[in-house]
C-alpha positions in Angstrom: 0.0 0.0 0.0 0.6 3.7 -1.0 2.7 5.7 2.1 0.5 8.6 2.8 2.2 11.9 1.8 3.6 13.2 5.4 3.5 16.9 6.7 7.1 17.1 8.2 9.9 15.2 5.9 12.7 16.0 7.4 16.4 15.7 4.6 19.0 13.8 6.2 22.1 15.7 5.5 25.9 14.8 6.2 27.5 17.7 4.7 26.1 21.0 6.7 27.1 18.7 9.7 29.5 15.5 10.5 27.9 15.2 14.4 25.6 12.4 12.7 25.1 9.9 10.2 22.1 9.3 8.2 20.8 6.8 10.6 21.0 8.5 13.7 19.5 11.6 11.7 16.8 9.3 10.8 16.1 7.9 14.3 16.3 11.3 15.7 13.9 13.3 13.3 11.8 9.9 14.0 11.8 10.6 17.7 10.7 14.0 17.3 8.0 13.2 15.2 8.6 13.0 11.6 6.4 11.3 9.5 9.1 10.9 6.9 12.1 10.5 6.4 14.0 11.4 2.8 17.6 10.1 3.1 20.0 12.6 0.6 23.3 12.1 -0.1 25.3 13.0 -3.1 28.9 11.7 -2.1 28.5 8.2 -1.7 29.4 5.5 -4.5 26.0 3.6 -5.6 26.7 0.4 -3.1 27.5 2.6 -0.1 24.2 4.9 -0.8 22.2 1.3 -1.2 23.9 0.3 2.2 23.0 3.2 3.9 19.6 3.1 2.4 18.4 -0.1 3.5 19.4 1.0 7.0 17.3 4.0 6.7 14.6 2.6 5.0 14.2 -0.6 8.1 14.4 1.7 10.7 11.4 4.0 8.7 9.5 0.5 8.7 9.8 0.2 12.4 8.5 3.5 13.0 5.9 3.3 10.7 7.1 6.7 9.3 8.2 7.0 5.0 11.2 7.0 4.0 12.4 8.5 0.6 15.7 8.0 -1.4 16.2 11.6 -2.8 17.0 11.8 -6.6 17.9 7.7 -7.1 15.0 5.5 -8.2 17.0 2.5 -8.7 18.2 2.9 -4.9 14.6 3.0 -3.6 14.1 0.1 -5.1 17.0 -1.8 -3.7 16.1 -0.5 -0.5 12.3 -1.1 -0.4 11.8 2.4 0.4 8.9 3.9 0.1 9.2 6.7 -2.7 11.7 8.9 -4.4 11.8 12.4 -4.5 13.0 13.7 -8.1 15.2 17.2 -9.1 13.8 19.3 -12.1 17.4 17.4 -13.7 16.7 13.8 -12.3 14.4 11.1 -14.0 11.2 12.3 -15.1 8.4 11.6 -13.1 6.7 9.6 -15.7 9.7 7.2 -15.8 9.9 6.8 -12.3 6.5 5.6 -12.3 6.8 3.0 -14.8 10.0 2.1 -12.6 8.2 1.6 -9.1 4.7 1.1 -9.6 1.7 2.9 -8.8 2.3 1.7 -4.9 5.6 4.2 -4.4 5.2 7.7 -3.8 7.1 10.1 -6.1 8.0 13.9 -4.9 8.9 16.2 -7.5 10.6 19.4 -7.1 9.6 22.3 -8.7 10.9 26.1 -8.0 7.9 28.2 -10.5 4.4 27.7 -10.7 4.7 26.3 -14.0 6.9 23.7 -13.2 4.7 22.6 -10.3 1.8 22.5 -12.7 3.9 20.5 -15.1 5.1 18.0 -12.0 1.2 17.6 -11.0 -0.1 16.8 -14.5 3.0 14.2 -14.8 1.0 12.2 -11.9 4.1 13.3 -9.1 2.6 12.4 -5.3 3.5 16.2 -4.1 5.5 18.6 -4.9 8.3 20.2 -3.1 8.2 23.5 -3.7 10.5 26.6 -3.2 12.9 27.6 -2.1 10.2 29.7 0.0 12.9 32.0 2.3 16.5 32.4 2.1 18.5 29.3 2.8 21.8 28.1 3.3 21.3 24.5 3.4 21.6 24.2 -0.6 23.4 26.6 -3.2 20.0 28.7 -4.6 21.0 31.6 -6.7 17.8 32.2 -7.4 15.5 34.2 -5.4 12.9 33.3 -2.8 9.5 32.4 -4.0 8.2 33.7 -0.5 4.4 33.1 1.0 2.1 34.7 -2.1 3.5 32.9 -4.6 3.4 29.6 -2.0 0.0 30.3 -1.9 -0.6 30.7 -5.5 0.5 27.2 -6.4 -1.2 25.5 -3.2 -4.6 27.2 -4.5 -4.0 26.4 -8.1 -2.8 22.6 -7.6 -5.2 19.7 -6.0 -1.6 17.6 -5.4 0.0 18.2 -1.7 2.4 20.9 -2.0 5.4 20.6 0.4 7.4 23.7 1.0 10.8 24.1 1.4 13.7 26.7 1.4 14.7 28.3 4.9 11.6 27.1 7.5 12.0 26.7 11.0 9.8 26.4 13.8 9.7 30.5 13.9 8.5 31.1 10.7 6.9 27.7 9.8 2.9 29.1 10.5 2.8 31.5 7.9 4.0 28.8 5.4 1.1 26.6 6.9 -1.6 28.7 6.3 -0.7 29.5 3.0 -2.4 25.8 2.5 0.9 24.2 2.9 0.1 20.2 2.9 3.5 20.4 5.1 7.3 21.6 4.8 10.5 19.7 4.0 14.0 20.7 6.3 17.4 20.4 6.4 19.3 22.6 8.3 16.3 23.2 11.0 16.6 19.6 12.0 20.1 17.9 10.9 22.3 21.6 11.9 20.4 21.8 15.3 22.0 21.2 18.6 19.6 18.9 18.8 18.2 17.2 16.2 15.0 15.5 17.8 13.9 18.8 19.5 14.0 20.4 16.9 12.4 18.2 14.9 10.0 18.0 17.9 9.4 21.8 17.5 8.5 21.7 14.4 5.8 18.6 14.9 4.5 20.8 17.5 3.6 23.6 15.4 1.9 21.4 12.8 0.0 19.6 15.3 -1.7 22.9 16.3 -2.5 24.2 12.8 -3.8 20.8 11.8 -6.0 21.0 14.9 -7.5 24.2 14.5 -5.1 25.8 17.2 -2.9 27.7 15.1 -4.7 29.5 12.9 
C-alpha cells in the first residue's frame, strides 16, 4: 500500500554537519515526530548509498514513518523504500512511475508555478516547492518564492504541495496557512543542537495548525 504523503519530511544531511550519520539523523527526526524521512546524499558511491539506504529505510519500517531516497529510483528500489523524490534534472516523473509502480510515492521538485503545474499533471505524489525564504542549506542563486507565490500554487494545484527553502519552527505558520500540505528541512533539523527537538518543534507547530489551534 501507497505511504501517505507526510506533513514534516525531514532531509538527512551529512555535509552542513559530520555530528551524525544518516541513521541516527533518521532515528532522531523519527523521535521527534517526523512522518518521513527522505535520506539525501550526493557523495556516496552507488553500493554505499544502497547500504545506507536499507538501514534508513528498516528503521522508517519500524517507525511506521516514510522514507524517501532523494534523486535515485534505482536505490529506492533496492532498498524497499517507500518513494523517491525527483530534481527538475533527475528522471522524469513519468519514468519513475513505470519504474516503481503505482504503490511508491514520487516527490517532485519544482521552484515556479509552472513547473509545479507540469510536476502535477505528470502524476508526481507532491510537490516540493521553493525555495520559500533564504537558505543556506543548498546553493539557490535564485530568489525566494516567498508566502504569495506559495499560496498561488497550493490554491491552483489539488496535489500536496510541500514547501521548502529556509523554515524553522519560527516562521513555519505563515507557510502553513498558505495551505501548505507540510514543509521539508534540512538545516532546522540535521544543523540543530539537537536534532530531535527540533524536529520535535516543528511537529509541534503542525500539530496545532492541523488542529485548529494555530490558525
Amino acid at each position: 500500500m501507497k505511504a501517505a504523503v507526510g506533513h514534516l519530511h525531514v532531509i538527512t544531511d551529512t555535509t552542513i554537519q559530520t555530528r551524525f550519520d544518516h541513521l541516527a539523523l533518521a532515528e532522531l527526526a523519527i523521535a521527534g515526530g517526523a512522518d518521513t524521512v527522505q535520506f539525501r546524499d550526493k557523495t556516496l558511491s552507488t553500493r554505499q548509498t544502497v547500504s545506507v539506504a536499507l538501514g534508513v529505510a528498516s528503521r522508517g519500517r519500524r517507525a511506521d514513518v516514510a522514507v524517501i531516497v532523494n534523486d535515485r529510483a534505482d536505490v529506492s528500489m533496492a532498498a524497499a523504500a517507500d518513494g523517491v523524490h525527483l530534481g527538475q534534472h533527475d528522471l522524469p516523473v513519468v519514468a519513475a512511475r513505470q519504474l516503481l509502480g503505482p504503490g511508491k510515492l514520487i516527490g517532485a521538485s519544482a521552484g515556479t508555478p509552472d513547473e509545479a503545474k507540469q510536476a502535477e499533471d505528470h502524476g508526481a505524489d507532491y510537490i516540493g516547492f521553493g525555495h520559500i525564504y533564504a537558505t543556506t542549506s543548498k546553493d539557490k542563486p535564485d530568489a525566494p518564492q516567498g508566502l504569495e507565490v506559495l499560496h498561488r500554487v497550493c490554491t491552483a494545484l489539488s496535489t500536496p504541495v510541500i514547501a521548502i527553502g529556509g523554515i524553522n519552527a519560527s516562521n513555519l505558520l505563515p507557510i502553513l496557512q498558505t495551505g501548505a500540505w507540510g514543509i521539508a528541512v534540512i538545516g532546522a533539523v540535521c544543523a540543530a543542537p539537537d536534532p530531535r527537538t527540533a524536529a520535535a518543534e516543528l511537529h509541534a507547530v503542525i500539530v496545532r495548525h492541523l488542529s485548529g489551534a494555530g490558525q
